[in-house]
N, C-alpha and C positions, 0 to 999 in steps of 0.2 A: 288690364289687371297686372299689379306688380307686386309679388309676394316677397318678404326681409325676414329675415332673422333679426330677432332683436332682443334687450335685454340684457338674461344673465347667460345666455348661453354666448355671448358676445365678450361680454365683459371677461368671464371664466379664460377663453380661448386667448383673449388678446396678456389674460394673465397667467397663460401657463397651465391654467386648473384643469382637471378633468370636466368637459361640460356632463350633465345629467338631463335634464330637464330643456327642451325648446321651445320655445314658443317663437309664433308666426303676428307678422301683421298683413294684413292687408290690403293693398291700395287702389283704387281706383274701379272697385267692385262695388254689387246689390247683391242684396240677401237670393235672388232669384237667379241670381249667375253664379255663388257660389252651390245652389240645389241642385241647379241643372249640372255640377261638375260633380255628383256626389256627396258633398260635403252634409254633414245630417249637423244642424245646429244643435245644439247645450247651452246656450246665454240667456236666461230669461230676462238682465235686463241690458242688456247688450250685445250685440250680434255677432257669437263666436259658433265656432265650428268645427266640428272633428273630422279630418280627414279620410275619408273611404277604406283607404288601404293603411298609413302608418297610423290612424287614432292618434296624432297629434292635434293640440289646437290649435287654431288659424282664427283671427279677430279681424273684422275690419275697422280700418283705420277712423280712429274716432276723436271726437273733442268732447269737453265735461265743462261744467260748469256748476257752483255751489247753491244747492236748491236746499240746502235743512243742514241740520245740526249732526255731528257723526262721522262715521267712516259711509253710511251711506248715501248721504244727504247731496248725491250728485244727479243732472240729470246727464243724459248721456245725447249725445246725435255722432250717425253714422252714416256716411256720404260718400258716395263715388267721388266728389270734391276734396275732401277733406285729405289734405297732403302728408306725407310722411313727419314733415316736422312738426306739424300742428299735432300730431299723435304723438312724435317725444318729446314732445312739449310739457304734457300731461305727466309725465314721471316723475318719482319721487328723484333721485340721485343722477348728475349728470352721466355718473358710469353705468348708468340703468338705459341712459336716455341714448344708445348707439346702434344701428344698423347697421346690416351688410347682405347686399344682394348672392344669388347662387355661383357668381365668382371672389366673394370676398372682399370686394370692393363695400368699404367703409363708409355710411354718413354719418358723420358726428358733429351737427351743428349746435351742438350745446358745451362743446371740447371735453366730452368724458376721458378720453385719451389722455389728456394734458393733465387730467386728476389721476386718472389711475396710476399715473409716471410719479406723478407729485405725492402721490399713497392719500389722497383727500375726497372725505365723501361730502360732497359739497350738493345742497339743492340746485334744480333744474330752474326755476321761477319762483317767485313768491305765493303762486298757489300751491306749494308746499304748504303751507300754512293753512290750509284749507281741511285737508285732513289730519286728524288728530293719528291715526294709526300708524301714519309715516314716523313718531315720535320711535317709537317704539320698534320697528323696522329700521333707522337710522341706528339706532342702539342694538339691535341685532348685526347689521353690517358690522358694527362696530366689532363686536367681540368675535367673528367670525373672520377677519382681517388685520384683528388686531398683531398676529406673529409677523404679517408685511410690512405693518408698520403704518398702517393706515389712522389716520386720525379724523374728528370731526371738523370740519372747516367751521372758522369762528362764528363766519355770520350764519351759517346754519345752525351751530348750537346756540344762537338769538333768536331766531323763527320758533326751535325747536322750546325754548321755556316761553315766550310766548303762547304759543301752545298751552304750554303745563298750567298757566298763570288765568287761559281765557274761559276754563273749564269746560272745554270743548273734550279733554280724555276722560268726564264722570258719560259723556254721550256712549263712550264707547259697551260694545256688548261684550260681556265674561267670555261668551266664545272665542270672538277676533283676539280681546286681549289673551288671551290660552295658548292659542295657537302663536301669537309670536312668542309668549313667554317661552311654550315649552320649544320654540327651537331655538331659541336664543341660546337656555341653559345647556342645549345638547350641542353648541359649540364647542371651538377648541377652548376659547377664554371666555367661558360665560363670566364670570366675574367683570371683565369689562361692560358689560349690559349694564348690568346695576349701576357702575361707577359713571356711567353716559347717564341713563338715568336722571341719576343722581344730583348730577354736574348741570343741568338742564332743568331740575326742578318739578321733573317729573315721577319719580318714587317717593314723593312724599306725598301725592296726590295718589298715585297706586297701591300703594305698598308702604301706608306711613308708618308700620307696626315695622319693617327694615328699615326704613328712614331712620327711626327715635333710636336704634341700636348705637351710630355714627356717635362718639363723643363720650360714648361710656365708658370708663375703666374698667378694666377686671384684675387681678391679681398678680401681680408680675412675675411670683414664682410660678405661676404655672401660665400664663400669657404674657411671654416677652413681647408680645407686640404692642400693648394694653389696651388697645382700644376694643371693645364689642364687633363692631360695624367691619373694623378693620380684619379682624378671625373669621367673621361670615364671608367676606370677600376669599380669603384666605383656604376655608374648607372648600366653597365653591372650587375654586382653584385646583386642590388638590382631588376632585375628585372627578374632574374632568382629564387631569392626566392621569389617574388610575381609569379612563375610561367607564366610570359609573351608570347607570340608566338613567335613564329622566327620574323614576321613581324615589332615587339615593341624592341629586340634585337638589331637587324640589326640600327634600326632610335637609337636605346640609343648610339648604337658603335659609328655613323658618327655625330649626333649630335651638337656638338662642332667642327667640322673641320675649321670652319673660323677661331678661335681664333687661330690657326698656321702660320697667315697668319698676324698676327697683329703684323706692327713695334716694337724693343726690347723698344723704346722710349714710345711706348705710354700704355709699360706695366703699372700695370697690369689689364689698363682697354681696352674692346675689342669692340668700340664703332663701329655697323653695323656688328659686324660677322655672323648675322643669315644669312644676306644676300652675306657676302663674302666666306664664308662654301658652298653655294650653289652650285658653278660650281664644288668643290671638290667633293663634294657629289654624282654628275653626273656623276664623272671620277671613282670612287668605283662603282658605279651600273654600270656602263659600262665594265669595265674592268671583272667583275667577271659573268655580265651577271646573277644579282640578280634579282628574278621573278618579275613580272609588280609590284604587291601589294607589294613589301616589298621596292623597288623603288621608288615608288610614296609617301608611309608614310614615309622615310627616310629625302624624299625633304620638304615634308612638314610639317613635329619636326622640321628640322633644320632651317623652315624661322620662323615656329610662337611659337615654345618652350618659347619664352619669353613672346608672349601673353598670353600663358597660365599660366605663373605663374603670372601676369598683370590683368588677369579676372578680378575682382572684383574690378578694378581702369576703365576698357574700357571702354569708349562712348557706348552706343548703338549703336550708325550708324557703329562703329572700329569690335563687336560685330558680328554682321551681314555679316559684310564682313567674317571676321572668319567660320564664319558657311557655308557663300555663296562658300567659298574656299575647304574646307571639302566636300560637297554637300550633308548636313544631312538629307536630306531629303530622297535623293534616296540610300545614302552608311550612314546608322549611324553606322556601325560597326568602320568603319575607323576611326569616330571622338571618338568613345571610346579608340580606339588601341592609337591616339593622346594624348588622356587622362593619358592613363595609361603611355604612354611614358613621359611625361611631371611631373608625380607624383616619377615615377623613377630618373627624373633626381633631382628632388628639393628632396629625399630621399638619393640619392648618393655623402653625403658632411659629413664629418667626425662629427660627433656626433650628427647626424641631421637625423638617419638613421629614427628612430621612429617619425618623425616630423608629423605632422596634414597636411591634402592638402584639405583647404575648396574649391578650387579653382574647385577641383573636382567636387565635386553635382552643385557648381555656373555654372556650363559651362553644365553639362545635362542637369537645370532646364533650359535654355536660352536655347537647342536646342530644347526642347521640347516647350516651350514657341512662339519660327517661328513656329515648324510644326503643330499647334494649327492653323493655320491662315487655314481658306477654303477660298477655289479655288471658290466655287458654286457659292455663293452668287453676287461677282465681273463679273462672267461669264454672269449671269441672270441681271446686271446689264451695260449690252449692253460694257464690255469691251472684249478686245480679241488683238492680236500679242501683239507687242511690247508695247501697252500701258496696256495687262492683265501683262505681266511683272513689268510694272513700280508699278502698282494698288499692287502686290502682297507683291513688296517688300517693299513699304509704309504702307502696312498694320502691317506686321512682323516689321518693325521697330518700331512703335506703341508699338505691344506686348513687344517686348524688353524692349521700355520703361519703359511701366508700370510696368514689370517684375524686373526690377531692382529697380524702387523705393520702390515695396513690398519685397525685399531684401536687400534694405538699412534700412527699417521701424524699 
């Protein structure tokens, strides 16, 4: 029995990175020599193992072969035979495909090394092409190494539209694809995802409602950069170096969907796309099956993204609805997340990046502003159902008021 580190905790160390995550392979083992040493298995369809004492996994060494259609459509065999390279064999990226025993000693017969000097994510085999999920994973690498300097190597983004082309990524399930989206986007440059992607011919098959953005004009007074597709790339961008959640991410990407949808005639203005983006919007959180909260702020950047940059021109009564929509009271997280999503998209326009967003503090002082309003005193003044609502919200409109004229003072 001969146990490697292999991987990304290989990869990570030979790059300097912090490693996080290790994983083990196994060689020259049975499932019955790894119980007898402890190890209590977790693989149901392959034969991994948690270690006794550290709870790491430990796999043994295995080969795969393409049995169906998918990310799962493999079958799997695992063999005291089955050699260390026939196991890196099976990886997606050659910097994926490297070993090293408990003194550090290197196997890399796929020369990950030579890529990673070269900054190239380059396939392992052409059973790359077997799974559709690696597409997707390449384009995560991608944005996640993109500040090294790493690029896609050419023949793999050939395998990789292949791929996009063989409709082998409609096989894929909403979960897998979620799970790389959403940590792509929690990259340093998720923006490069989309643009890998993209370049590959594979977001126009995922995500063609981002695809139809690329090529649109918008305004030039107020998007120097003119393009659509090119601003989503842009806010993504920026709100990945503000450090944003997945949640403010996700509403930057979908954001703009309506203006894809906007006549070539009545470019490049996009009059009502908050609200024509919306059912697109729907059909991305459905289709990918993106958690309730990143959902619900996706749909709601994409109707009121323009109030927010609008703040400091709104009615009070336009104001209130805003907030009554949000529901500040009981979620102010959400209207911050809206915030900061809205500050990203007016930051994600080409030399506009360092831009001022007063719109900002205007829109917390006004939520704070309603939730000043007490309940008590309306209660003790003999109202209640439906007309303590009415009483509450005429009150908060008030505040609003007066709030705004000591903002305009």
């Amino acid at each position: 029995m001969q146990i490697y580190k292999v991987g990304g905790a290989v990869r990570d160390r030979l790059l300097g990175k912090p490693v996080t995550d290790i994983d083990w392979v196994v060689v020259g083992a049975t499932t019955e020599e790894m119980l007898a040493k402890g190890f209590r298995p977790v693989g149901a369809d392959f034969p991994v193992f948690l270690h006794p004492k550290s709870g790491e996994e430990y796999a043994l060494a295995r080969t795969e072969r393409k049995s169906g259609r998918g990310y799962g459509g493999f079958t799997f065999h695992a063999s005291p035979e089955v050699t260390l390279e026939e196991d890196l064999i099976r990886r997606d990226l050659t910097i994926n495909a490297m070993a090293e025993d408990d003194q550090q000693n290197l196997t890399d017969p796929y020369h990950g090394q030579r890529d990673l000097e070269a900054r190239l994510l380059r396939h392992v085999s052409p059973a790359f092409a077997e799974d559709p999920l690696r597409v997707l994973r390449v384009a995560r690498f991608a944005a996640r190494y993109a500040g090294l300097g790493f690029t896609v190597a050419p023949e793999t983004l050939d395998l990789m539209r292949q791929l996009s082309e063989s409709g082998e990524l409609e096989a894929l399930t909403a979960e897998r694809s979620w799970k790389e989206i959403s940590r792509a986007l929690m990259e340093d440059q998720p923006q490069v995802f989309i643009e890998v992607l993209r370049e590959c011919g594979a977001l126009k098959v995922l995500m063609p409602e981002v695809d139809a953005l690329f090529g649109v004009p918008q305004p030039e007074a107020h998007h120097p950069e003119i393009d659509t597709g090119v601003h989503t790339l842009s806010v993504l961008e920026q709100a990945a170096r503000h450090k944003q959640p997945l949640t403010v991410r996700w509403a930057c990407l979908l954001h703009d969907l309506g203006k894809g949808l906007t006549p070539e005639e009545e470019w490049p203005r996009h009059i009502a796309h908050e609200h024509k983006g919306l059912k697109l919007i729907k059909a991305v959180n459905e289709r990918f099956k993106a958690p309730k909260d990143c959902q619900e702020l996706a749909l709601l950047v994409g109707k009121y993204h323009t109030h927010g940059h609008r703040a400091l021109e709104l009615k009070p009564s336009t104001l209130l609805e805003l907030l009554q929509s949000f529901d500040v009271y009981r979620r102010p997280q959400r209207f911050e997340e809206f915030i900061a999503a809205c500050e990203m998209d007016a930051r994600g326009r080409k030399g506009l990046e360092q831009r001022s967003y007063p719109q900002a503090d205007y829109l917390r002082g006004a939520a704070n502003a309603a939730r000043t309003v007490a309940v008590q005193p309306l209660l003790e003044n003999g109202f209640k159902g439906p007309e303590l609502g009415e009483a509450i919200k005429r009150e908060r409109l008030k505040a609003l008021k007066t709030y705004k004229e000591a903002a305009s003072a």
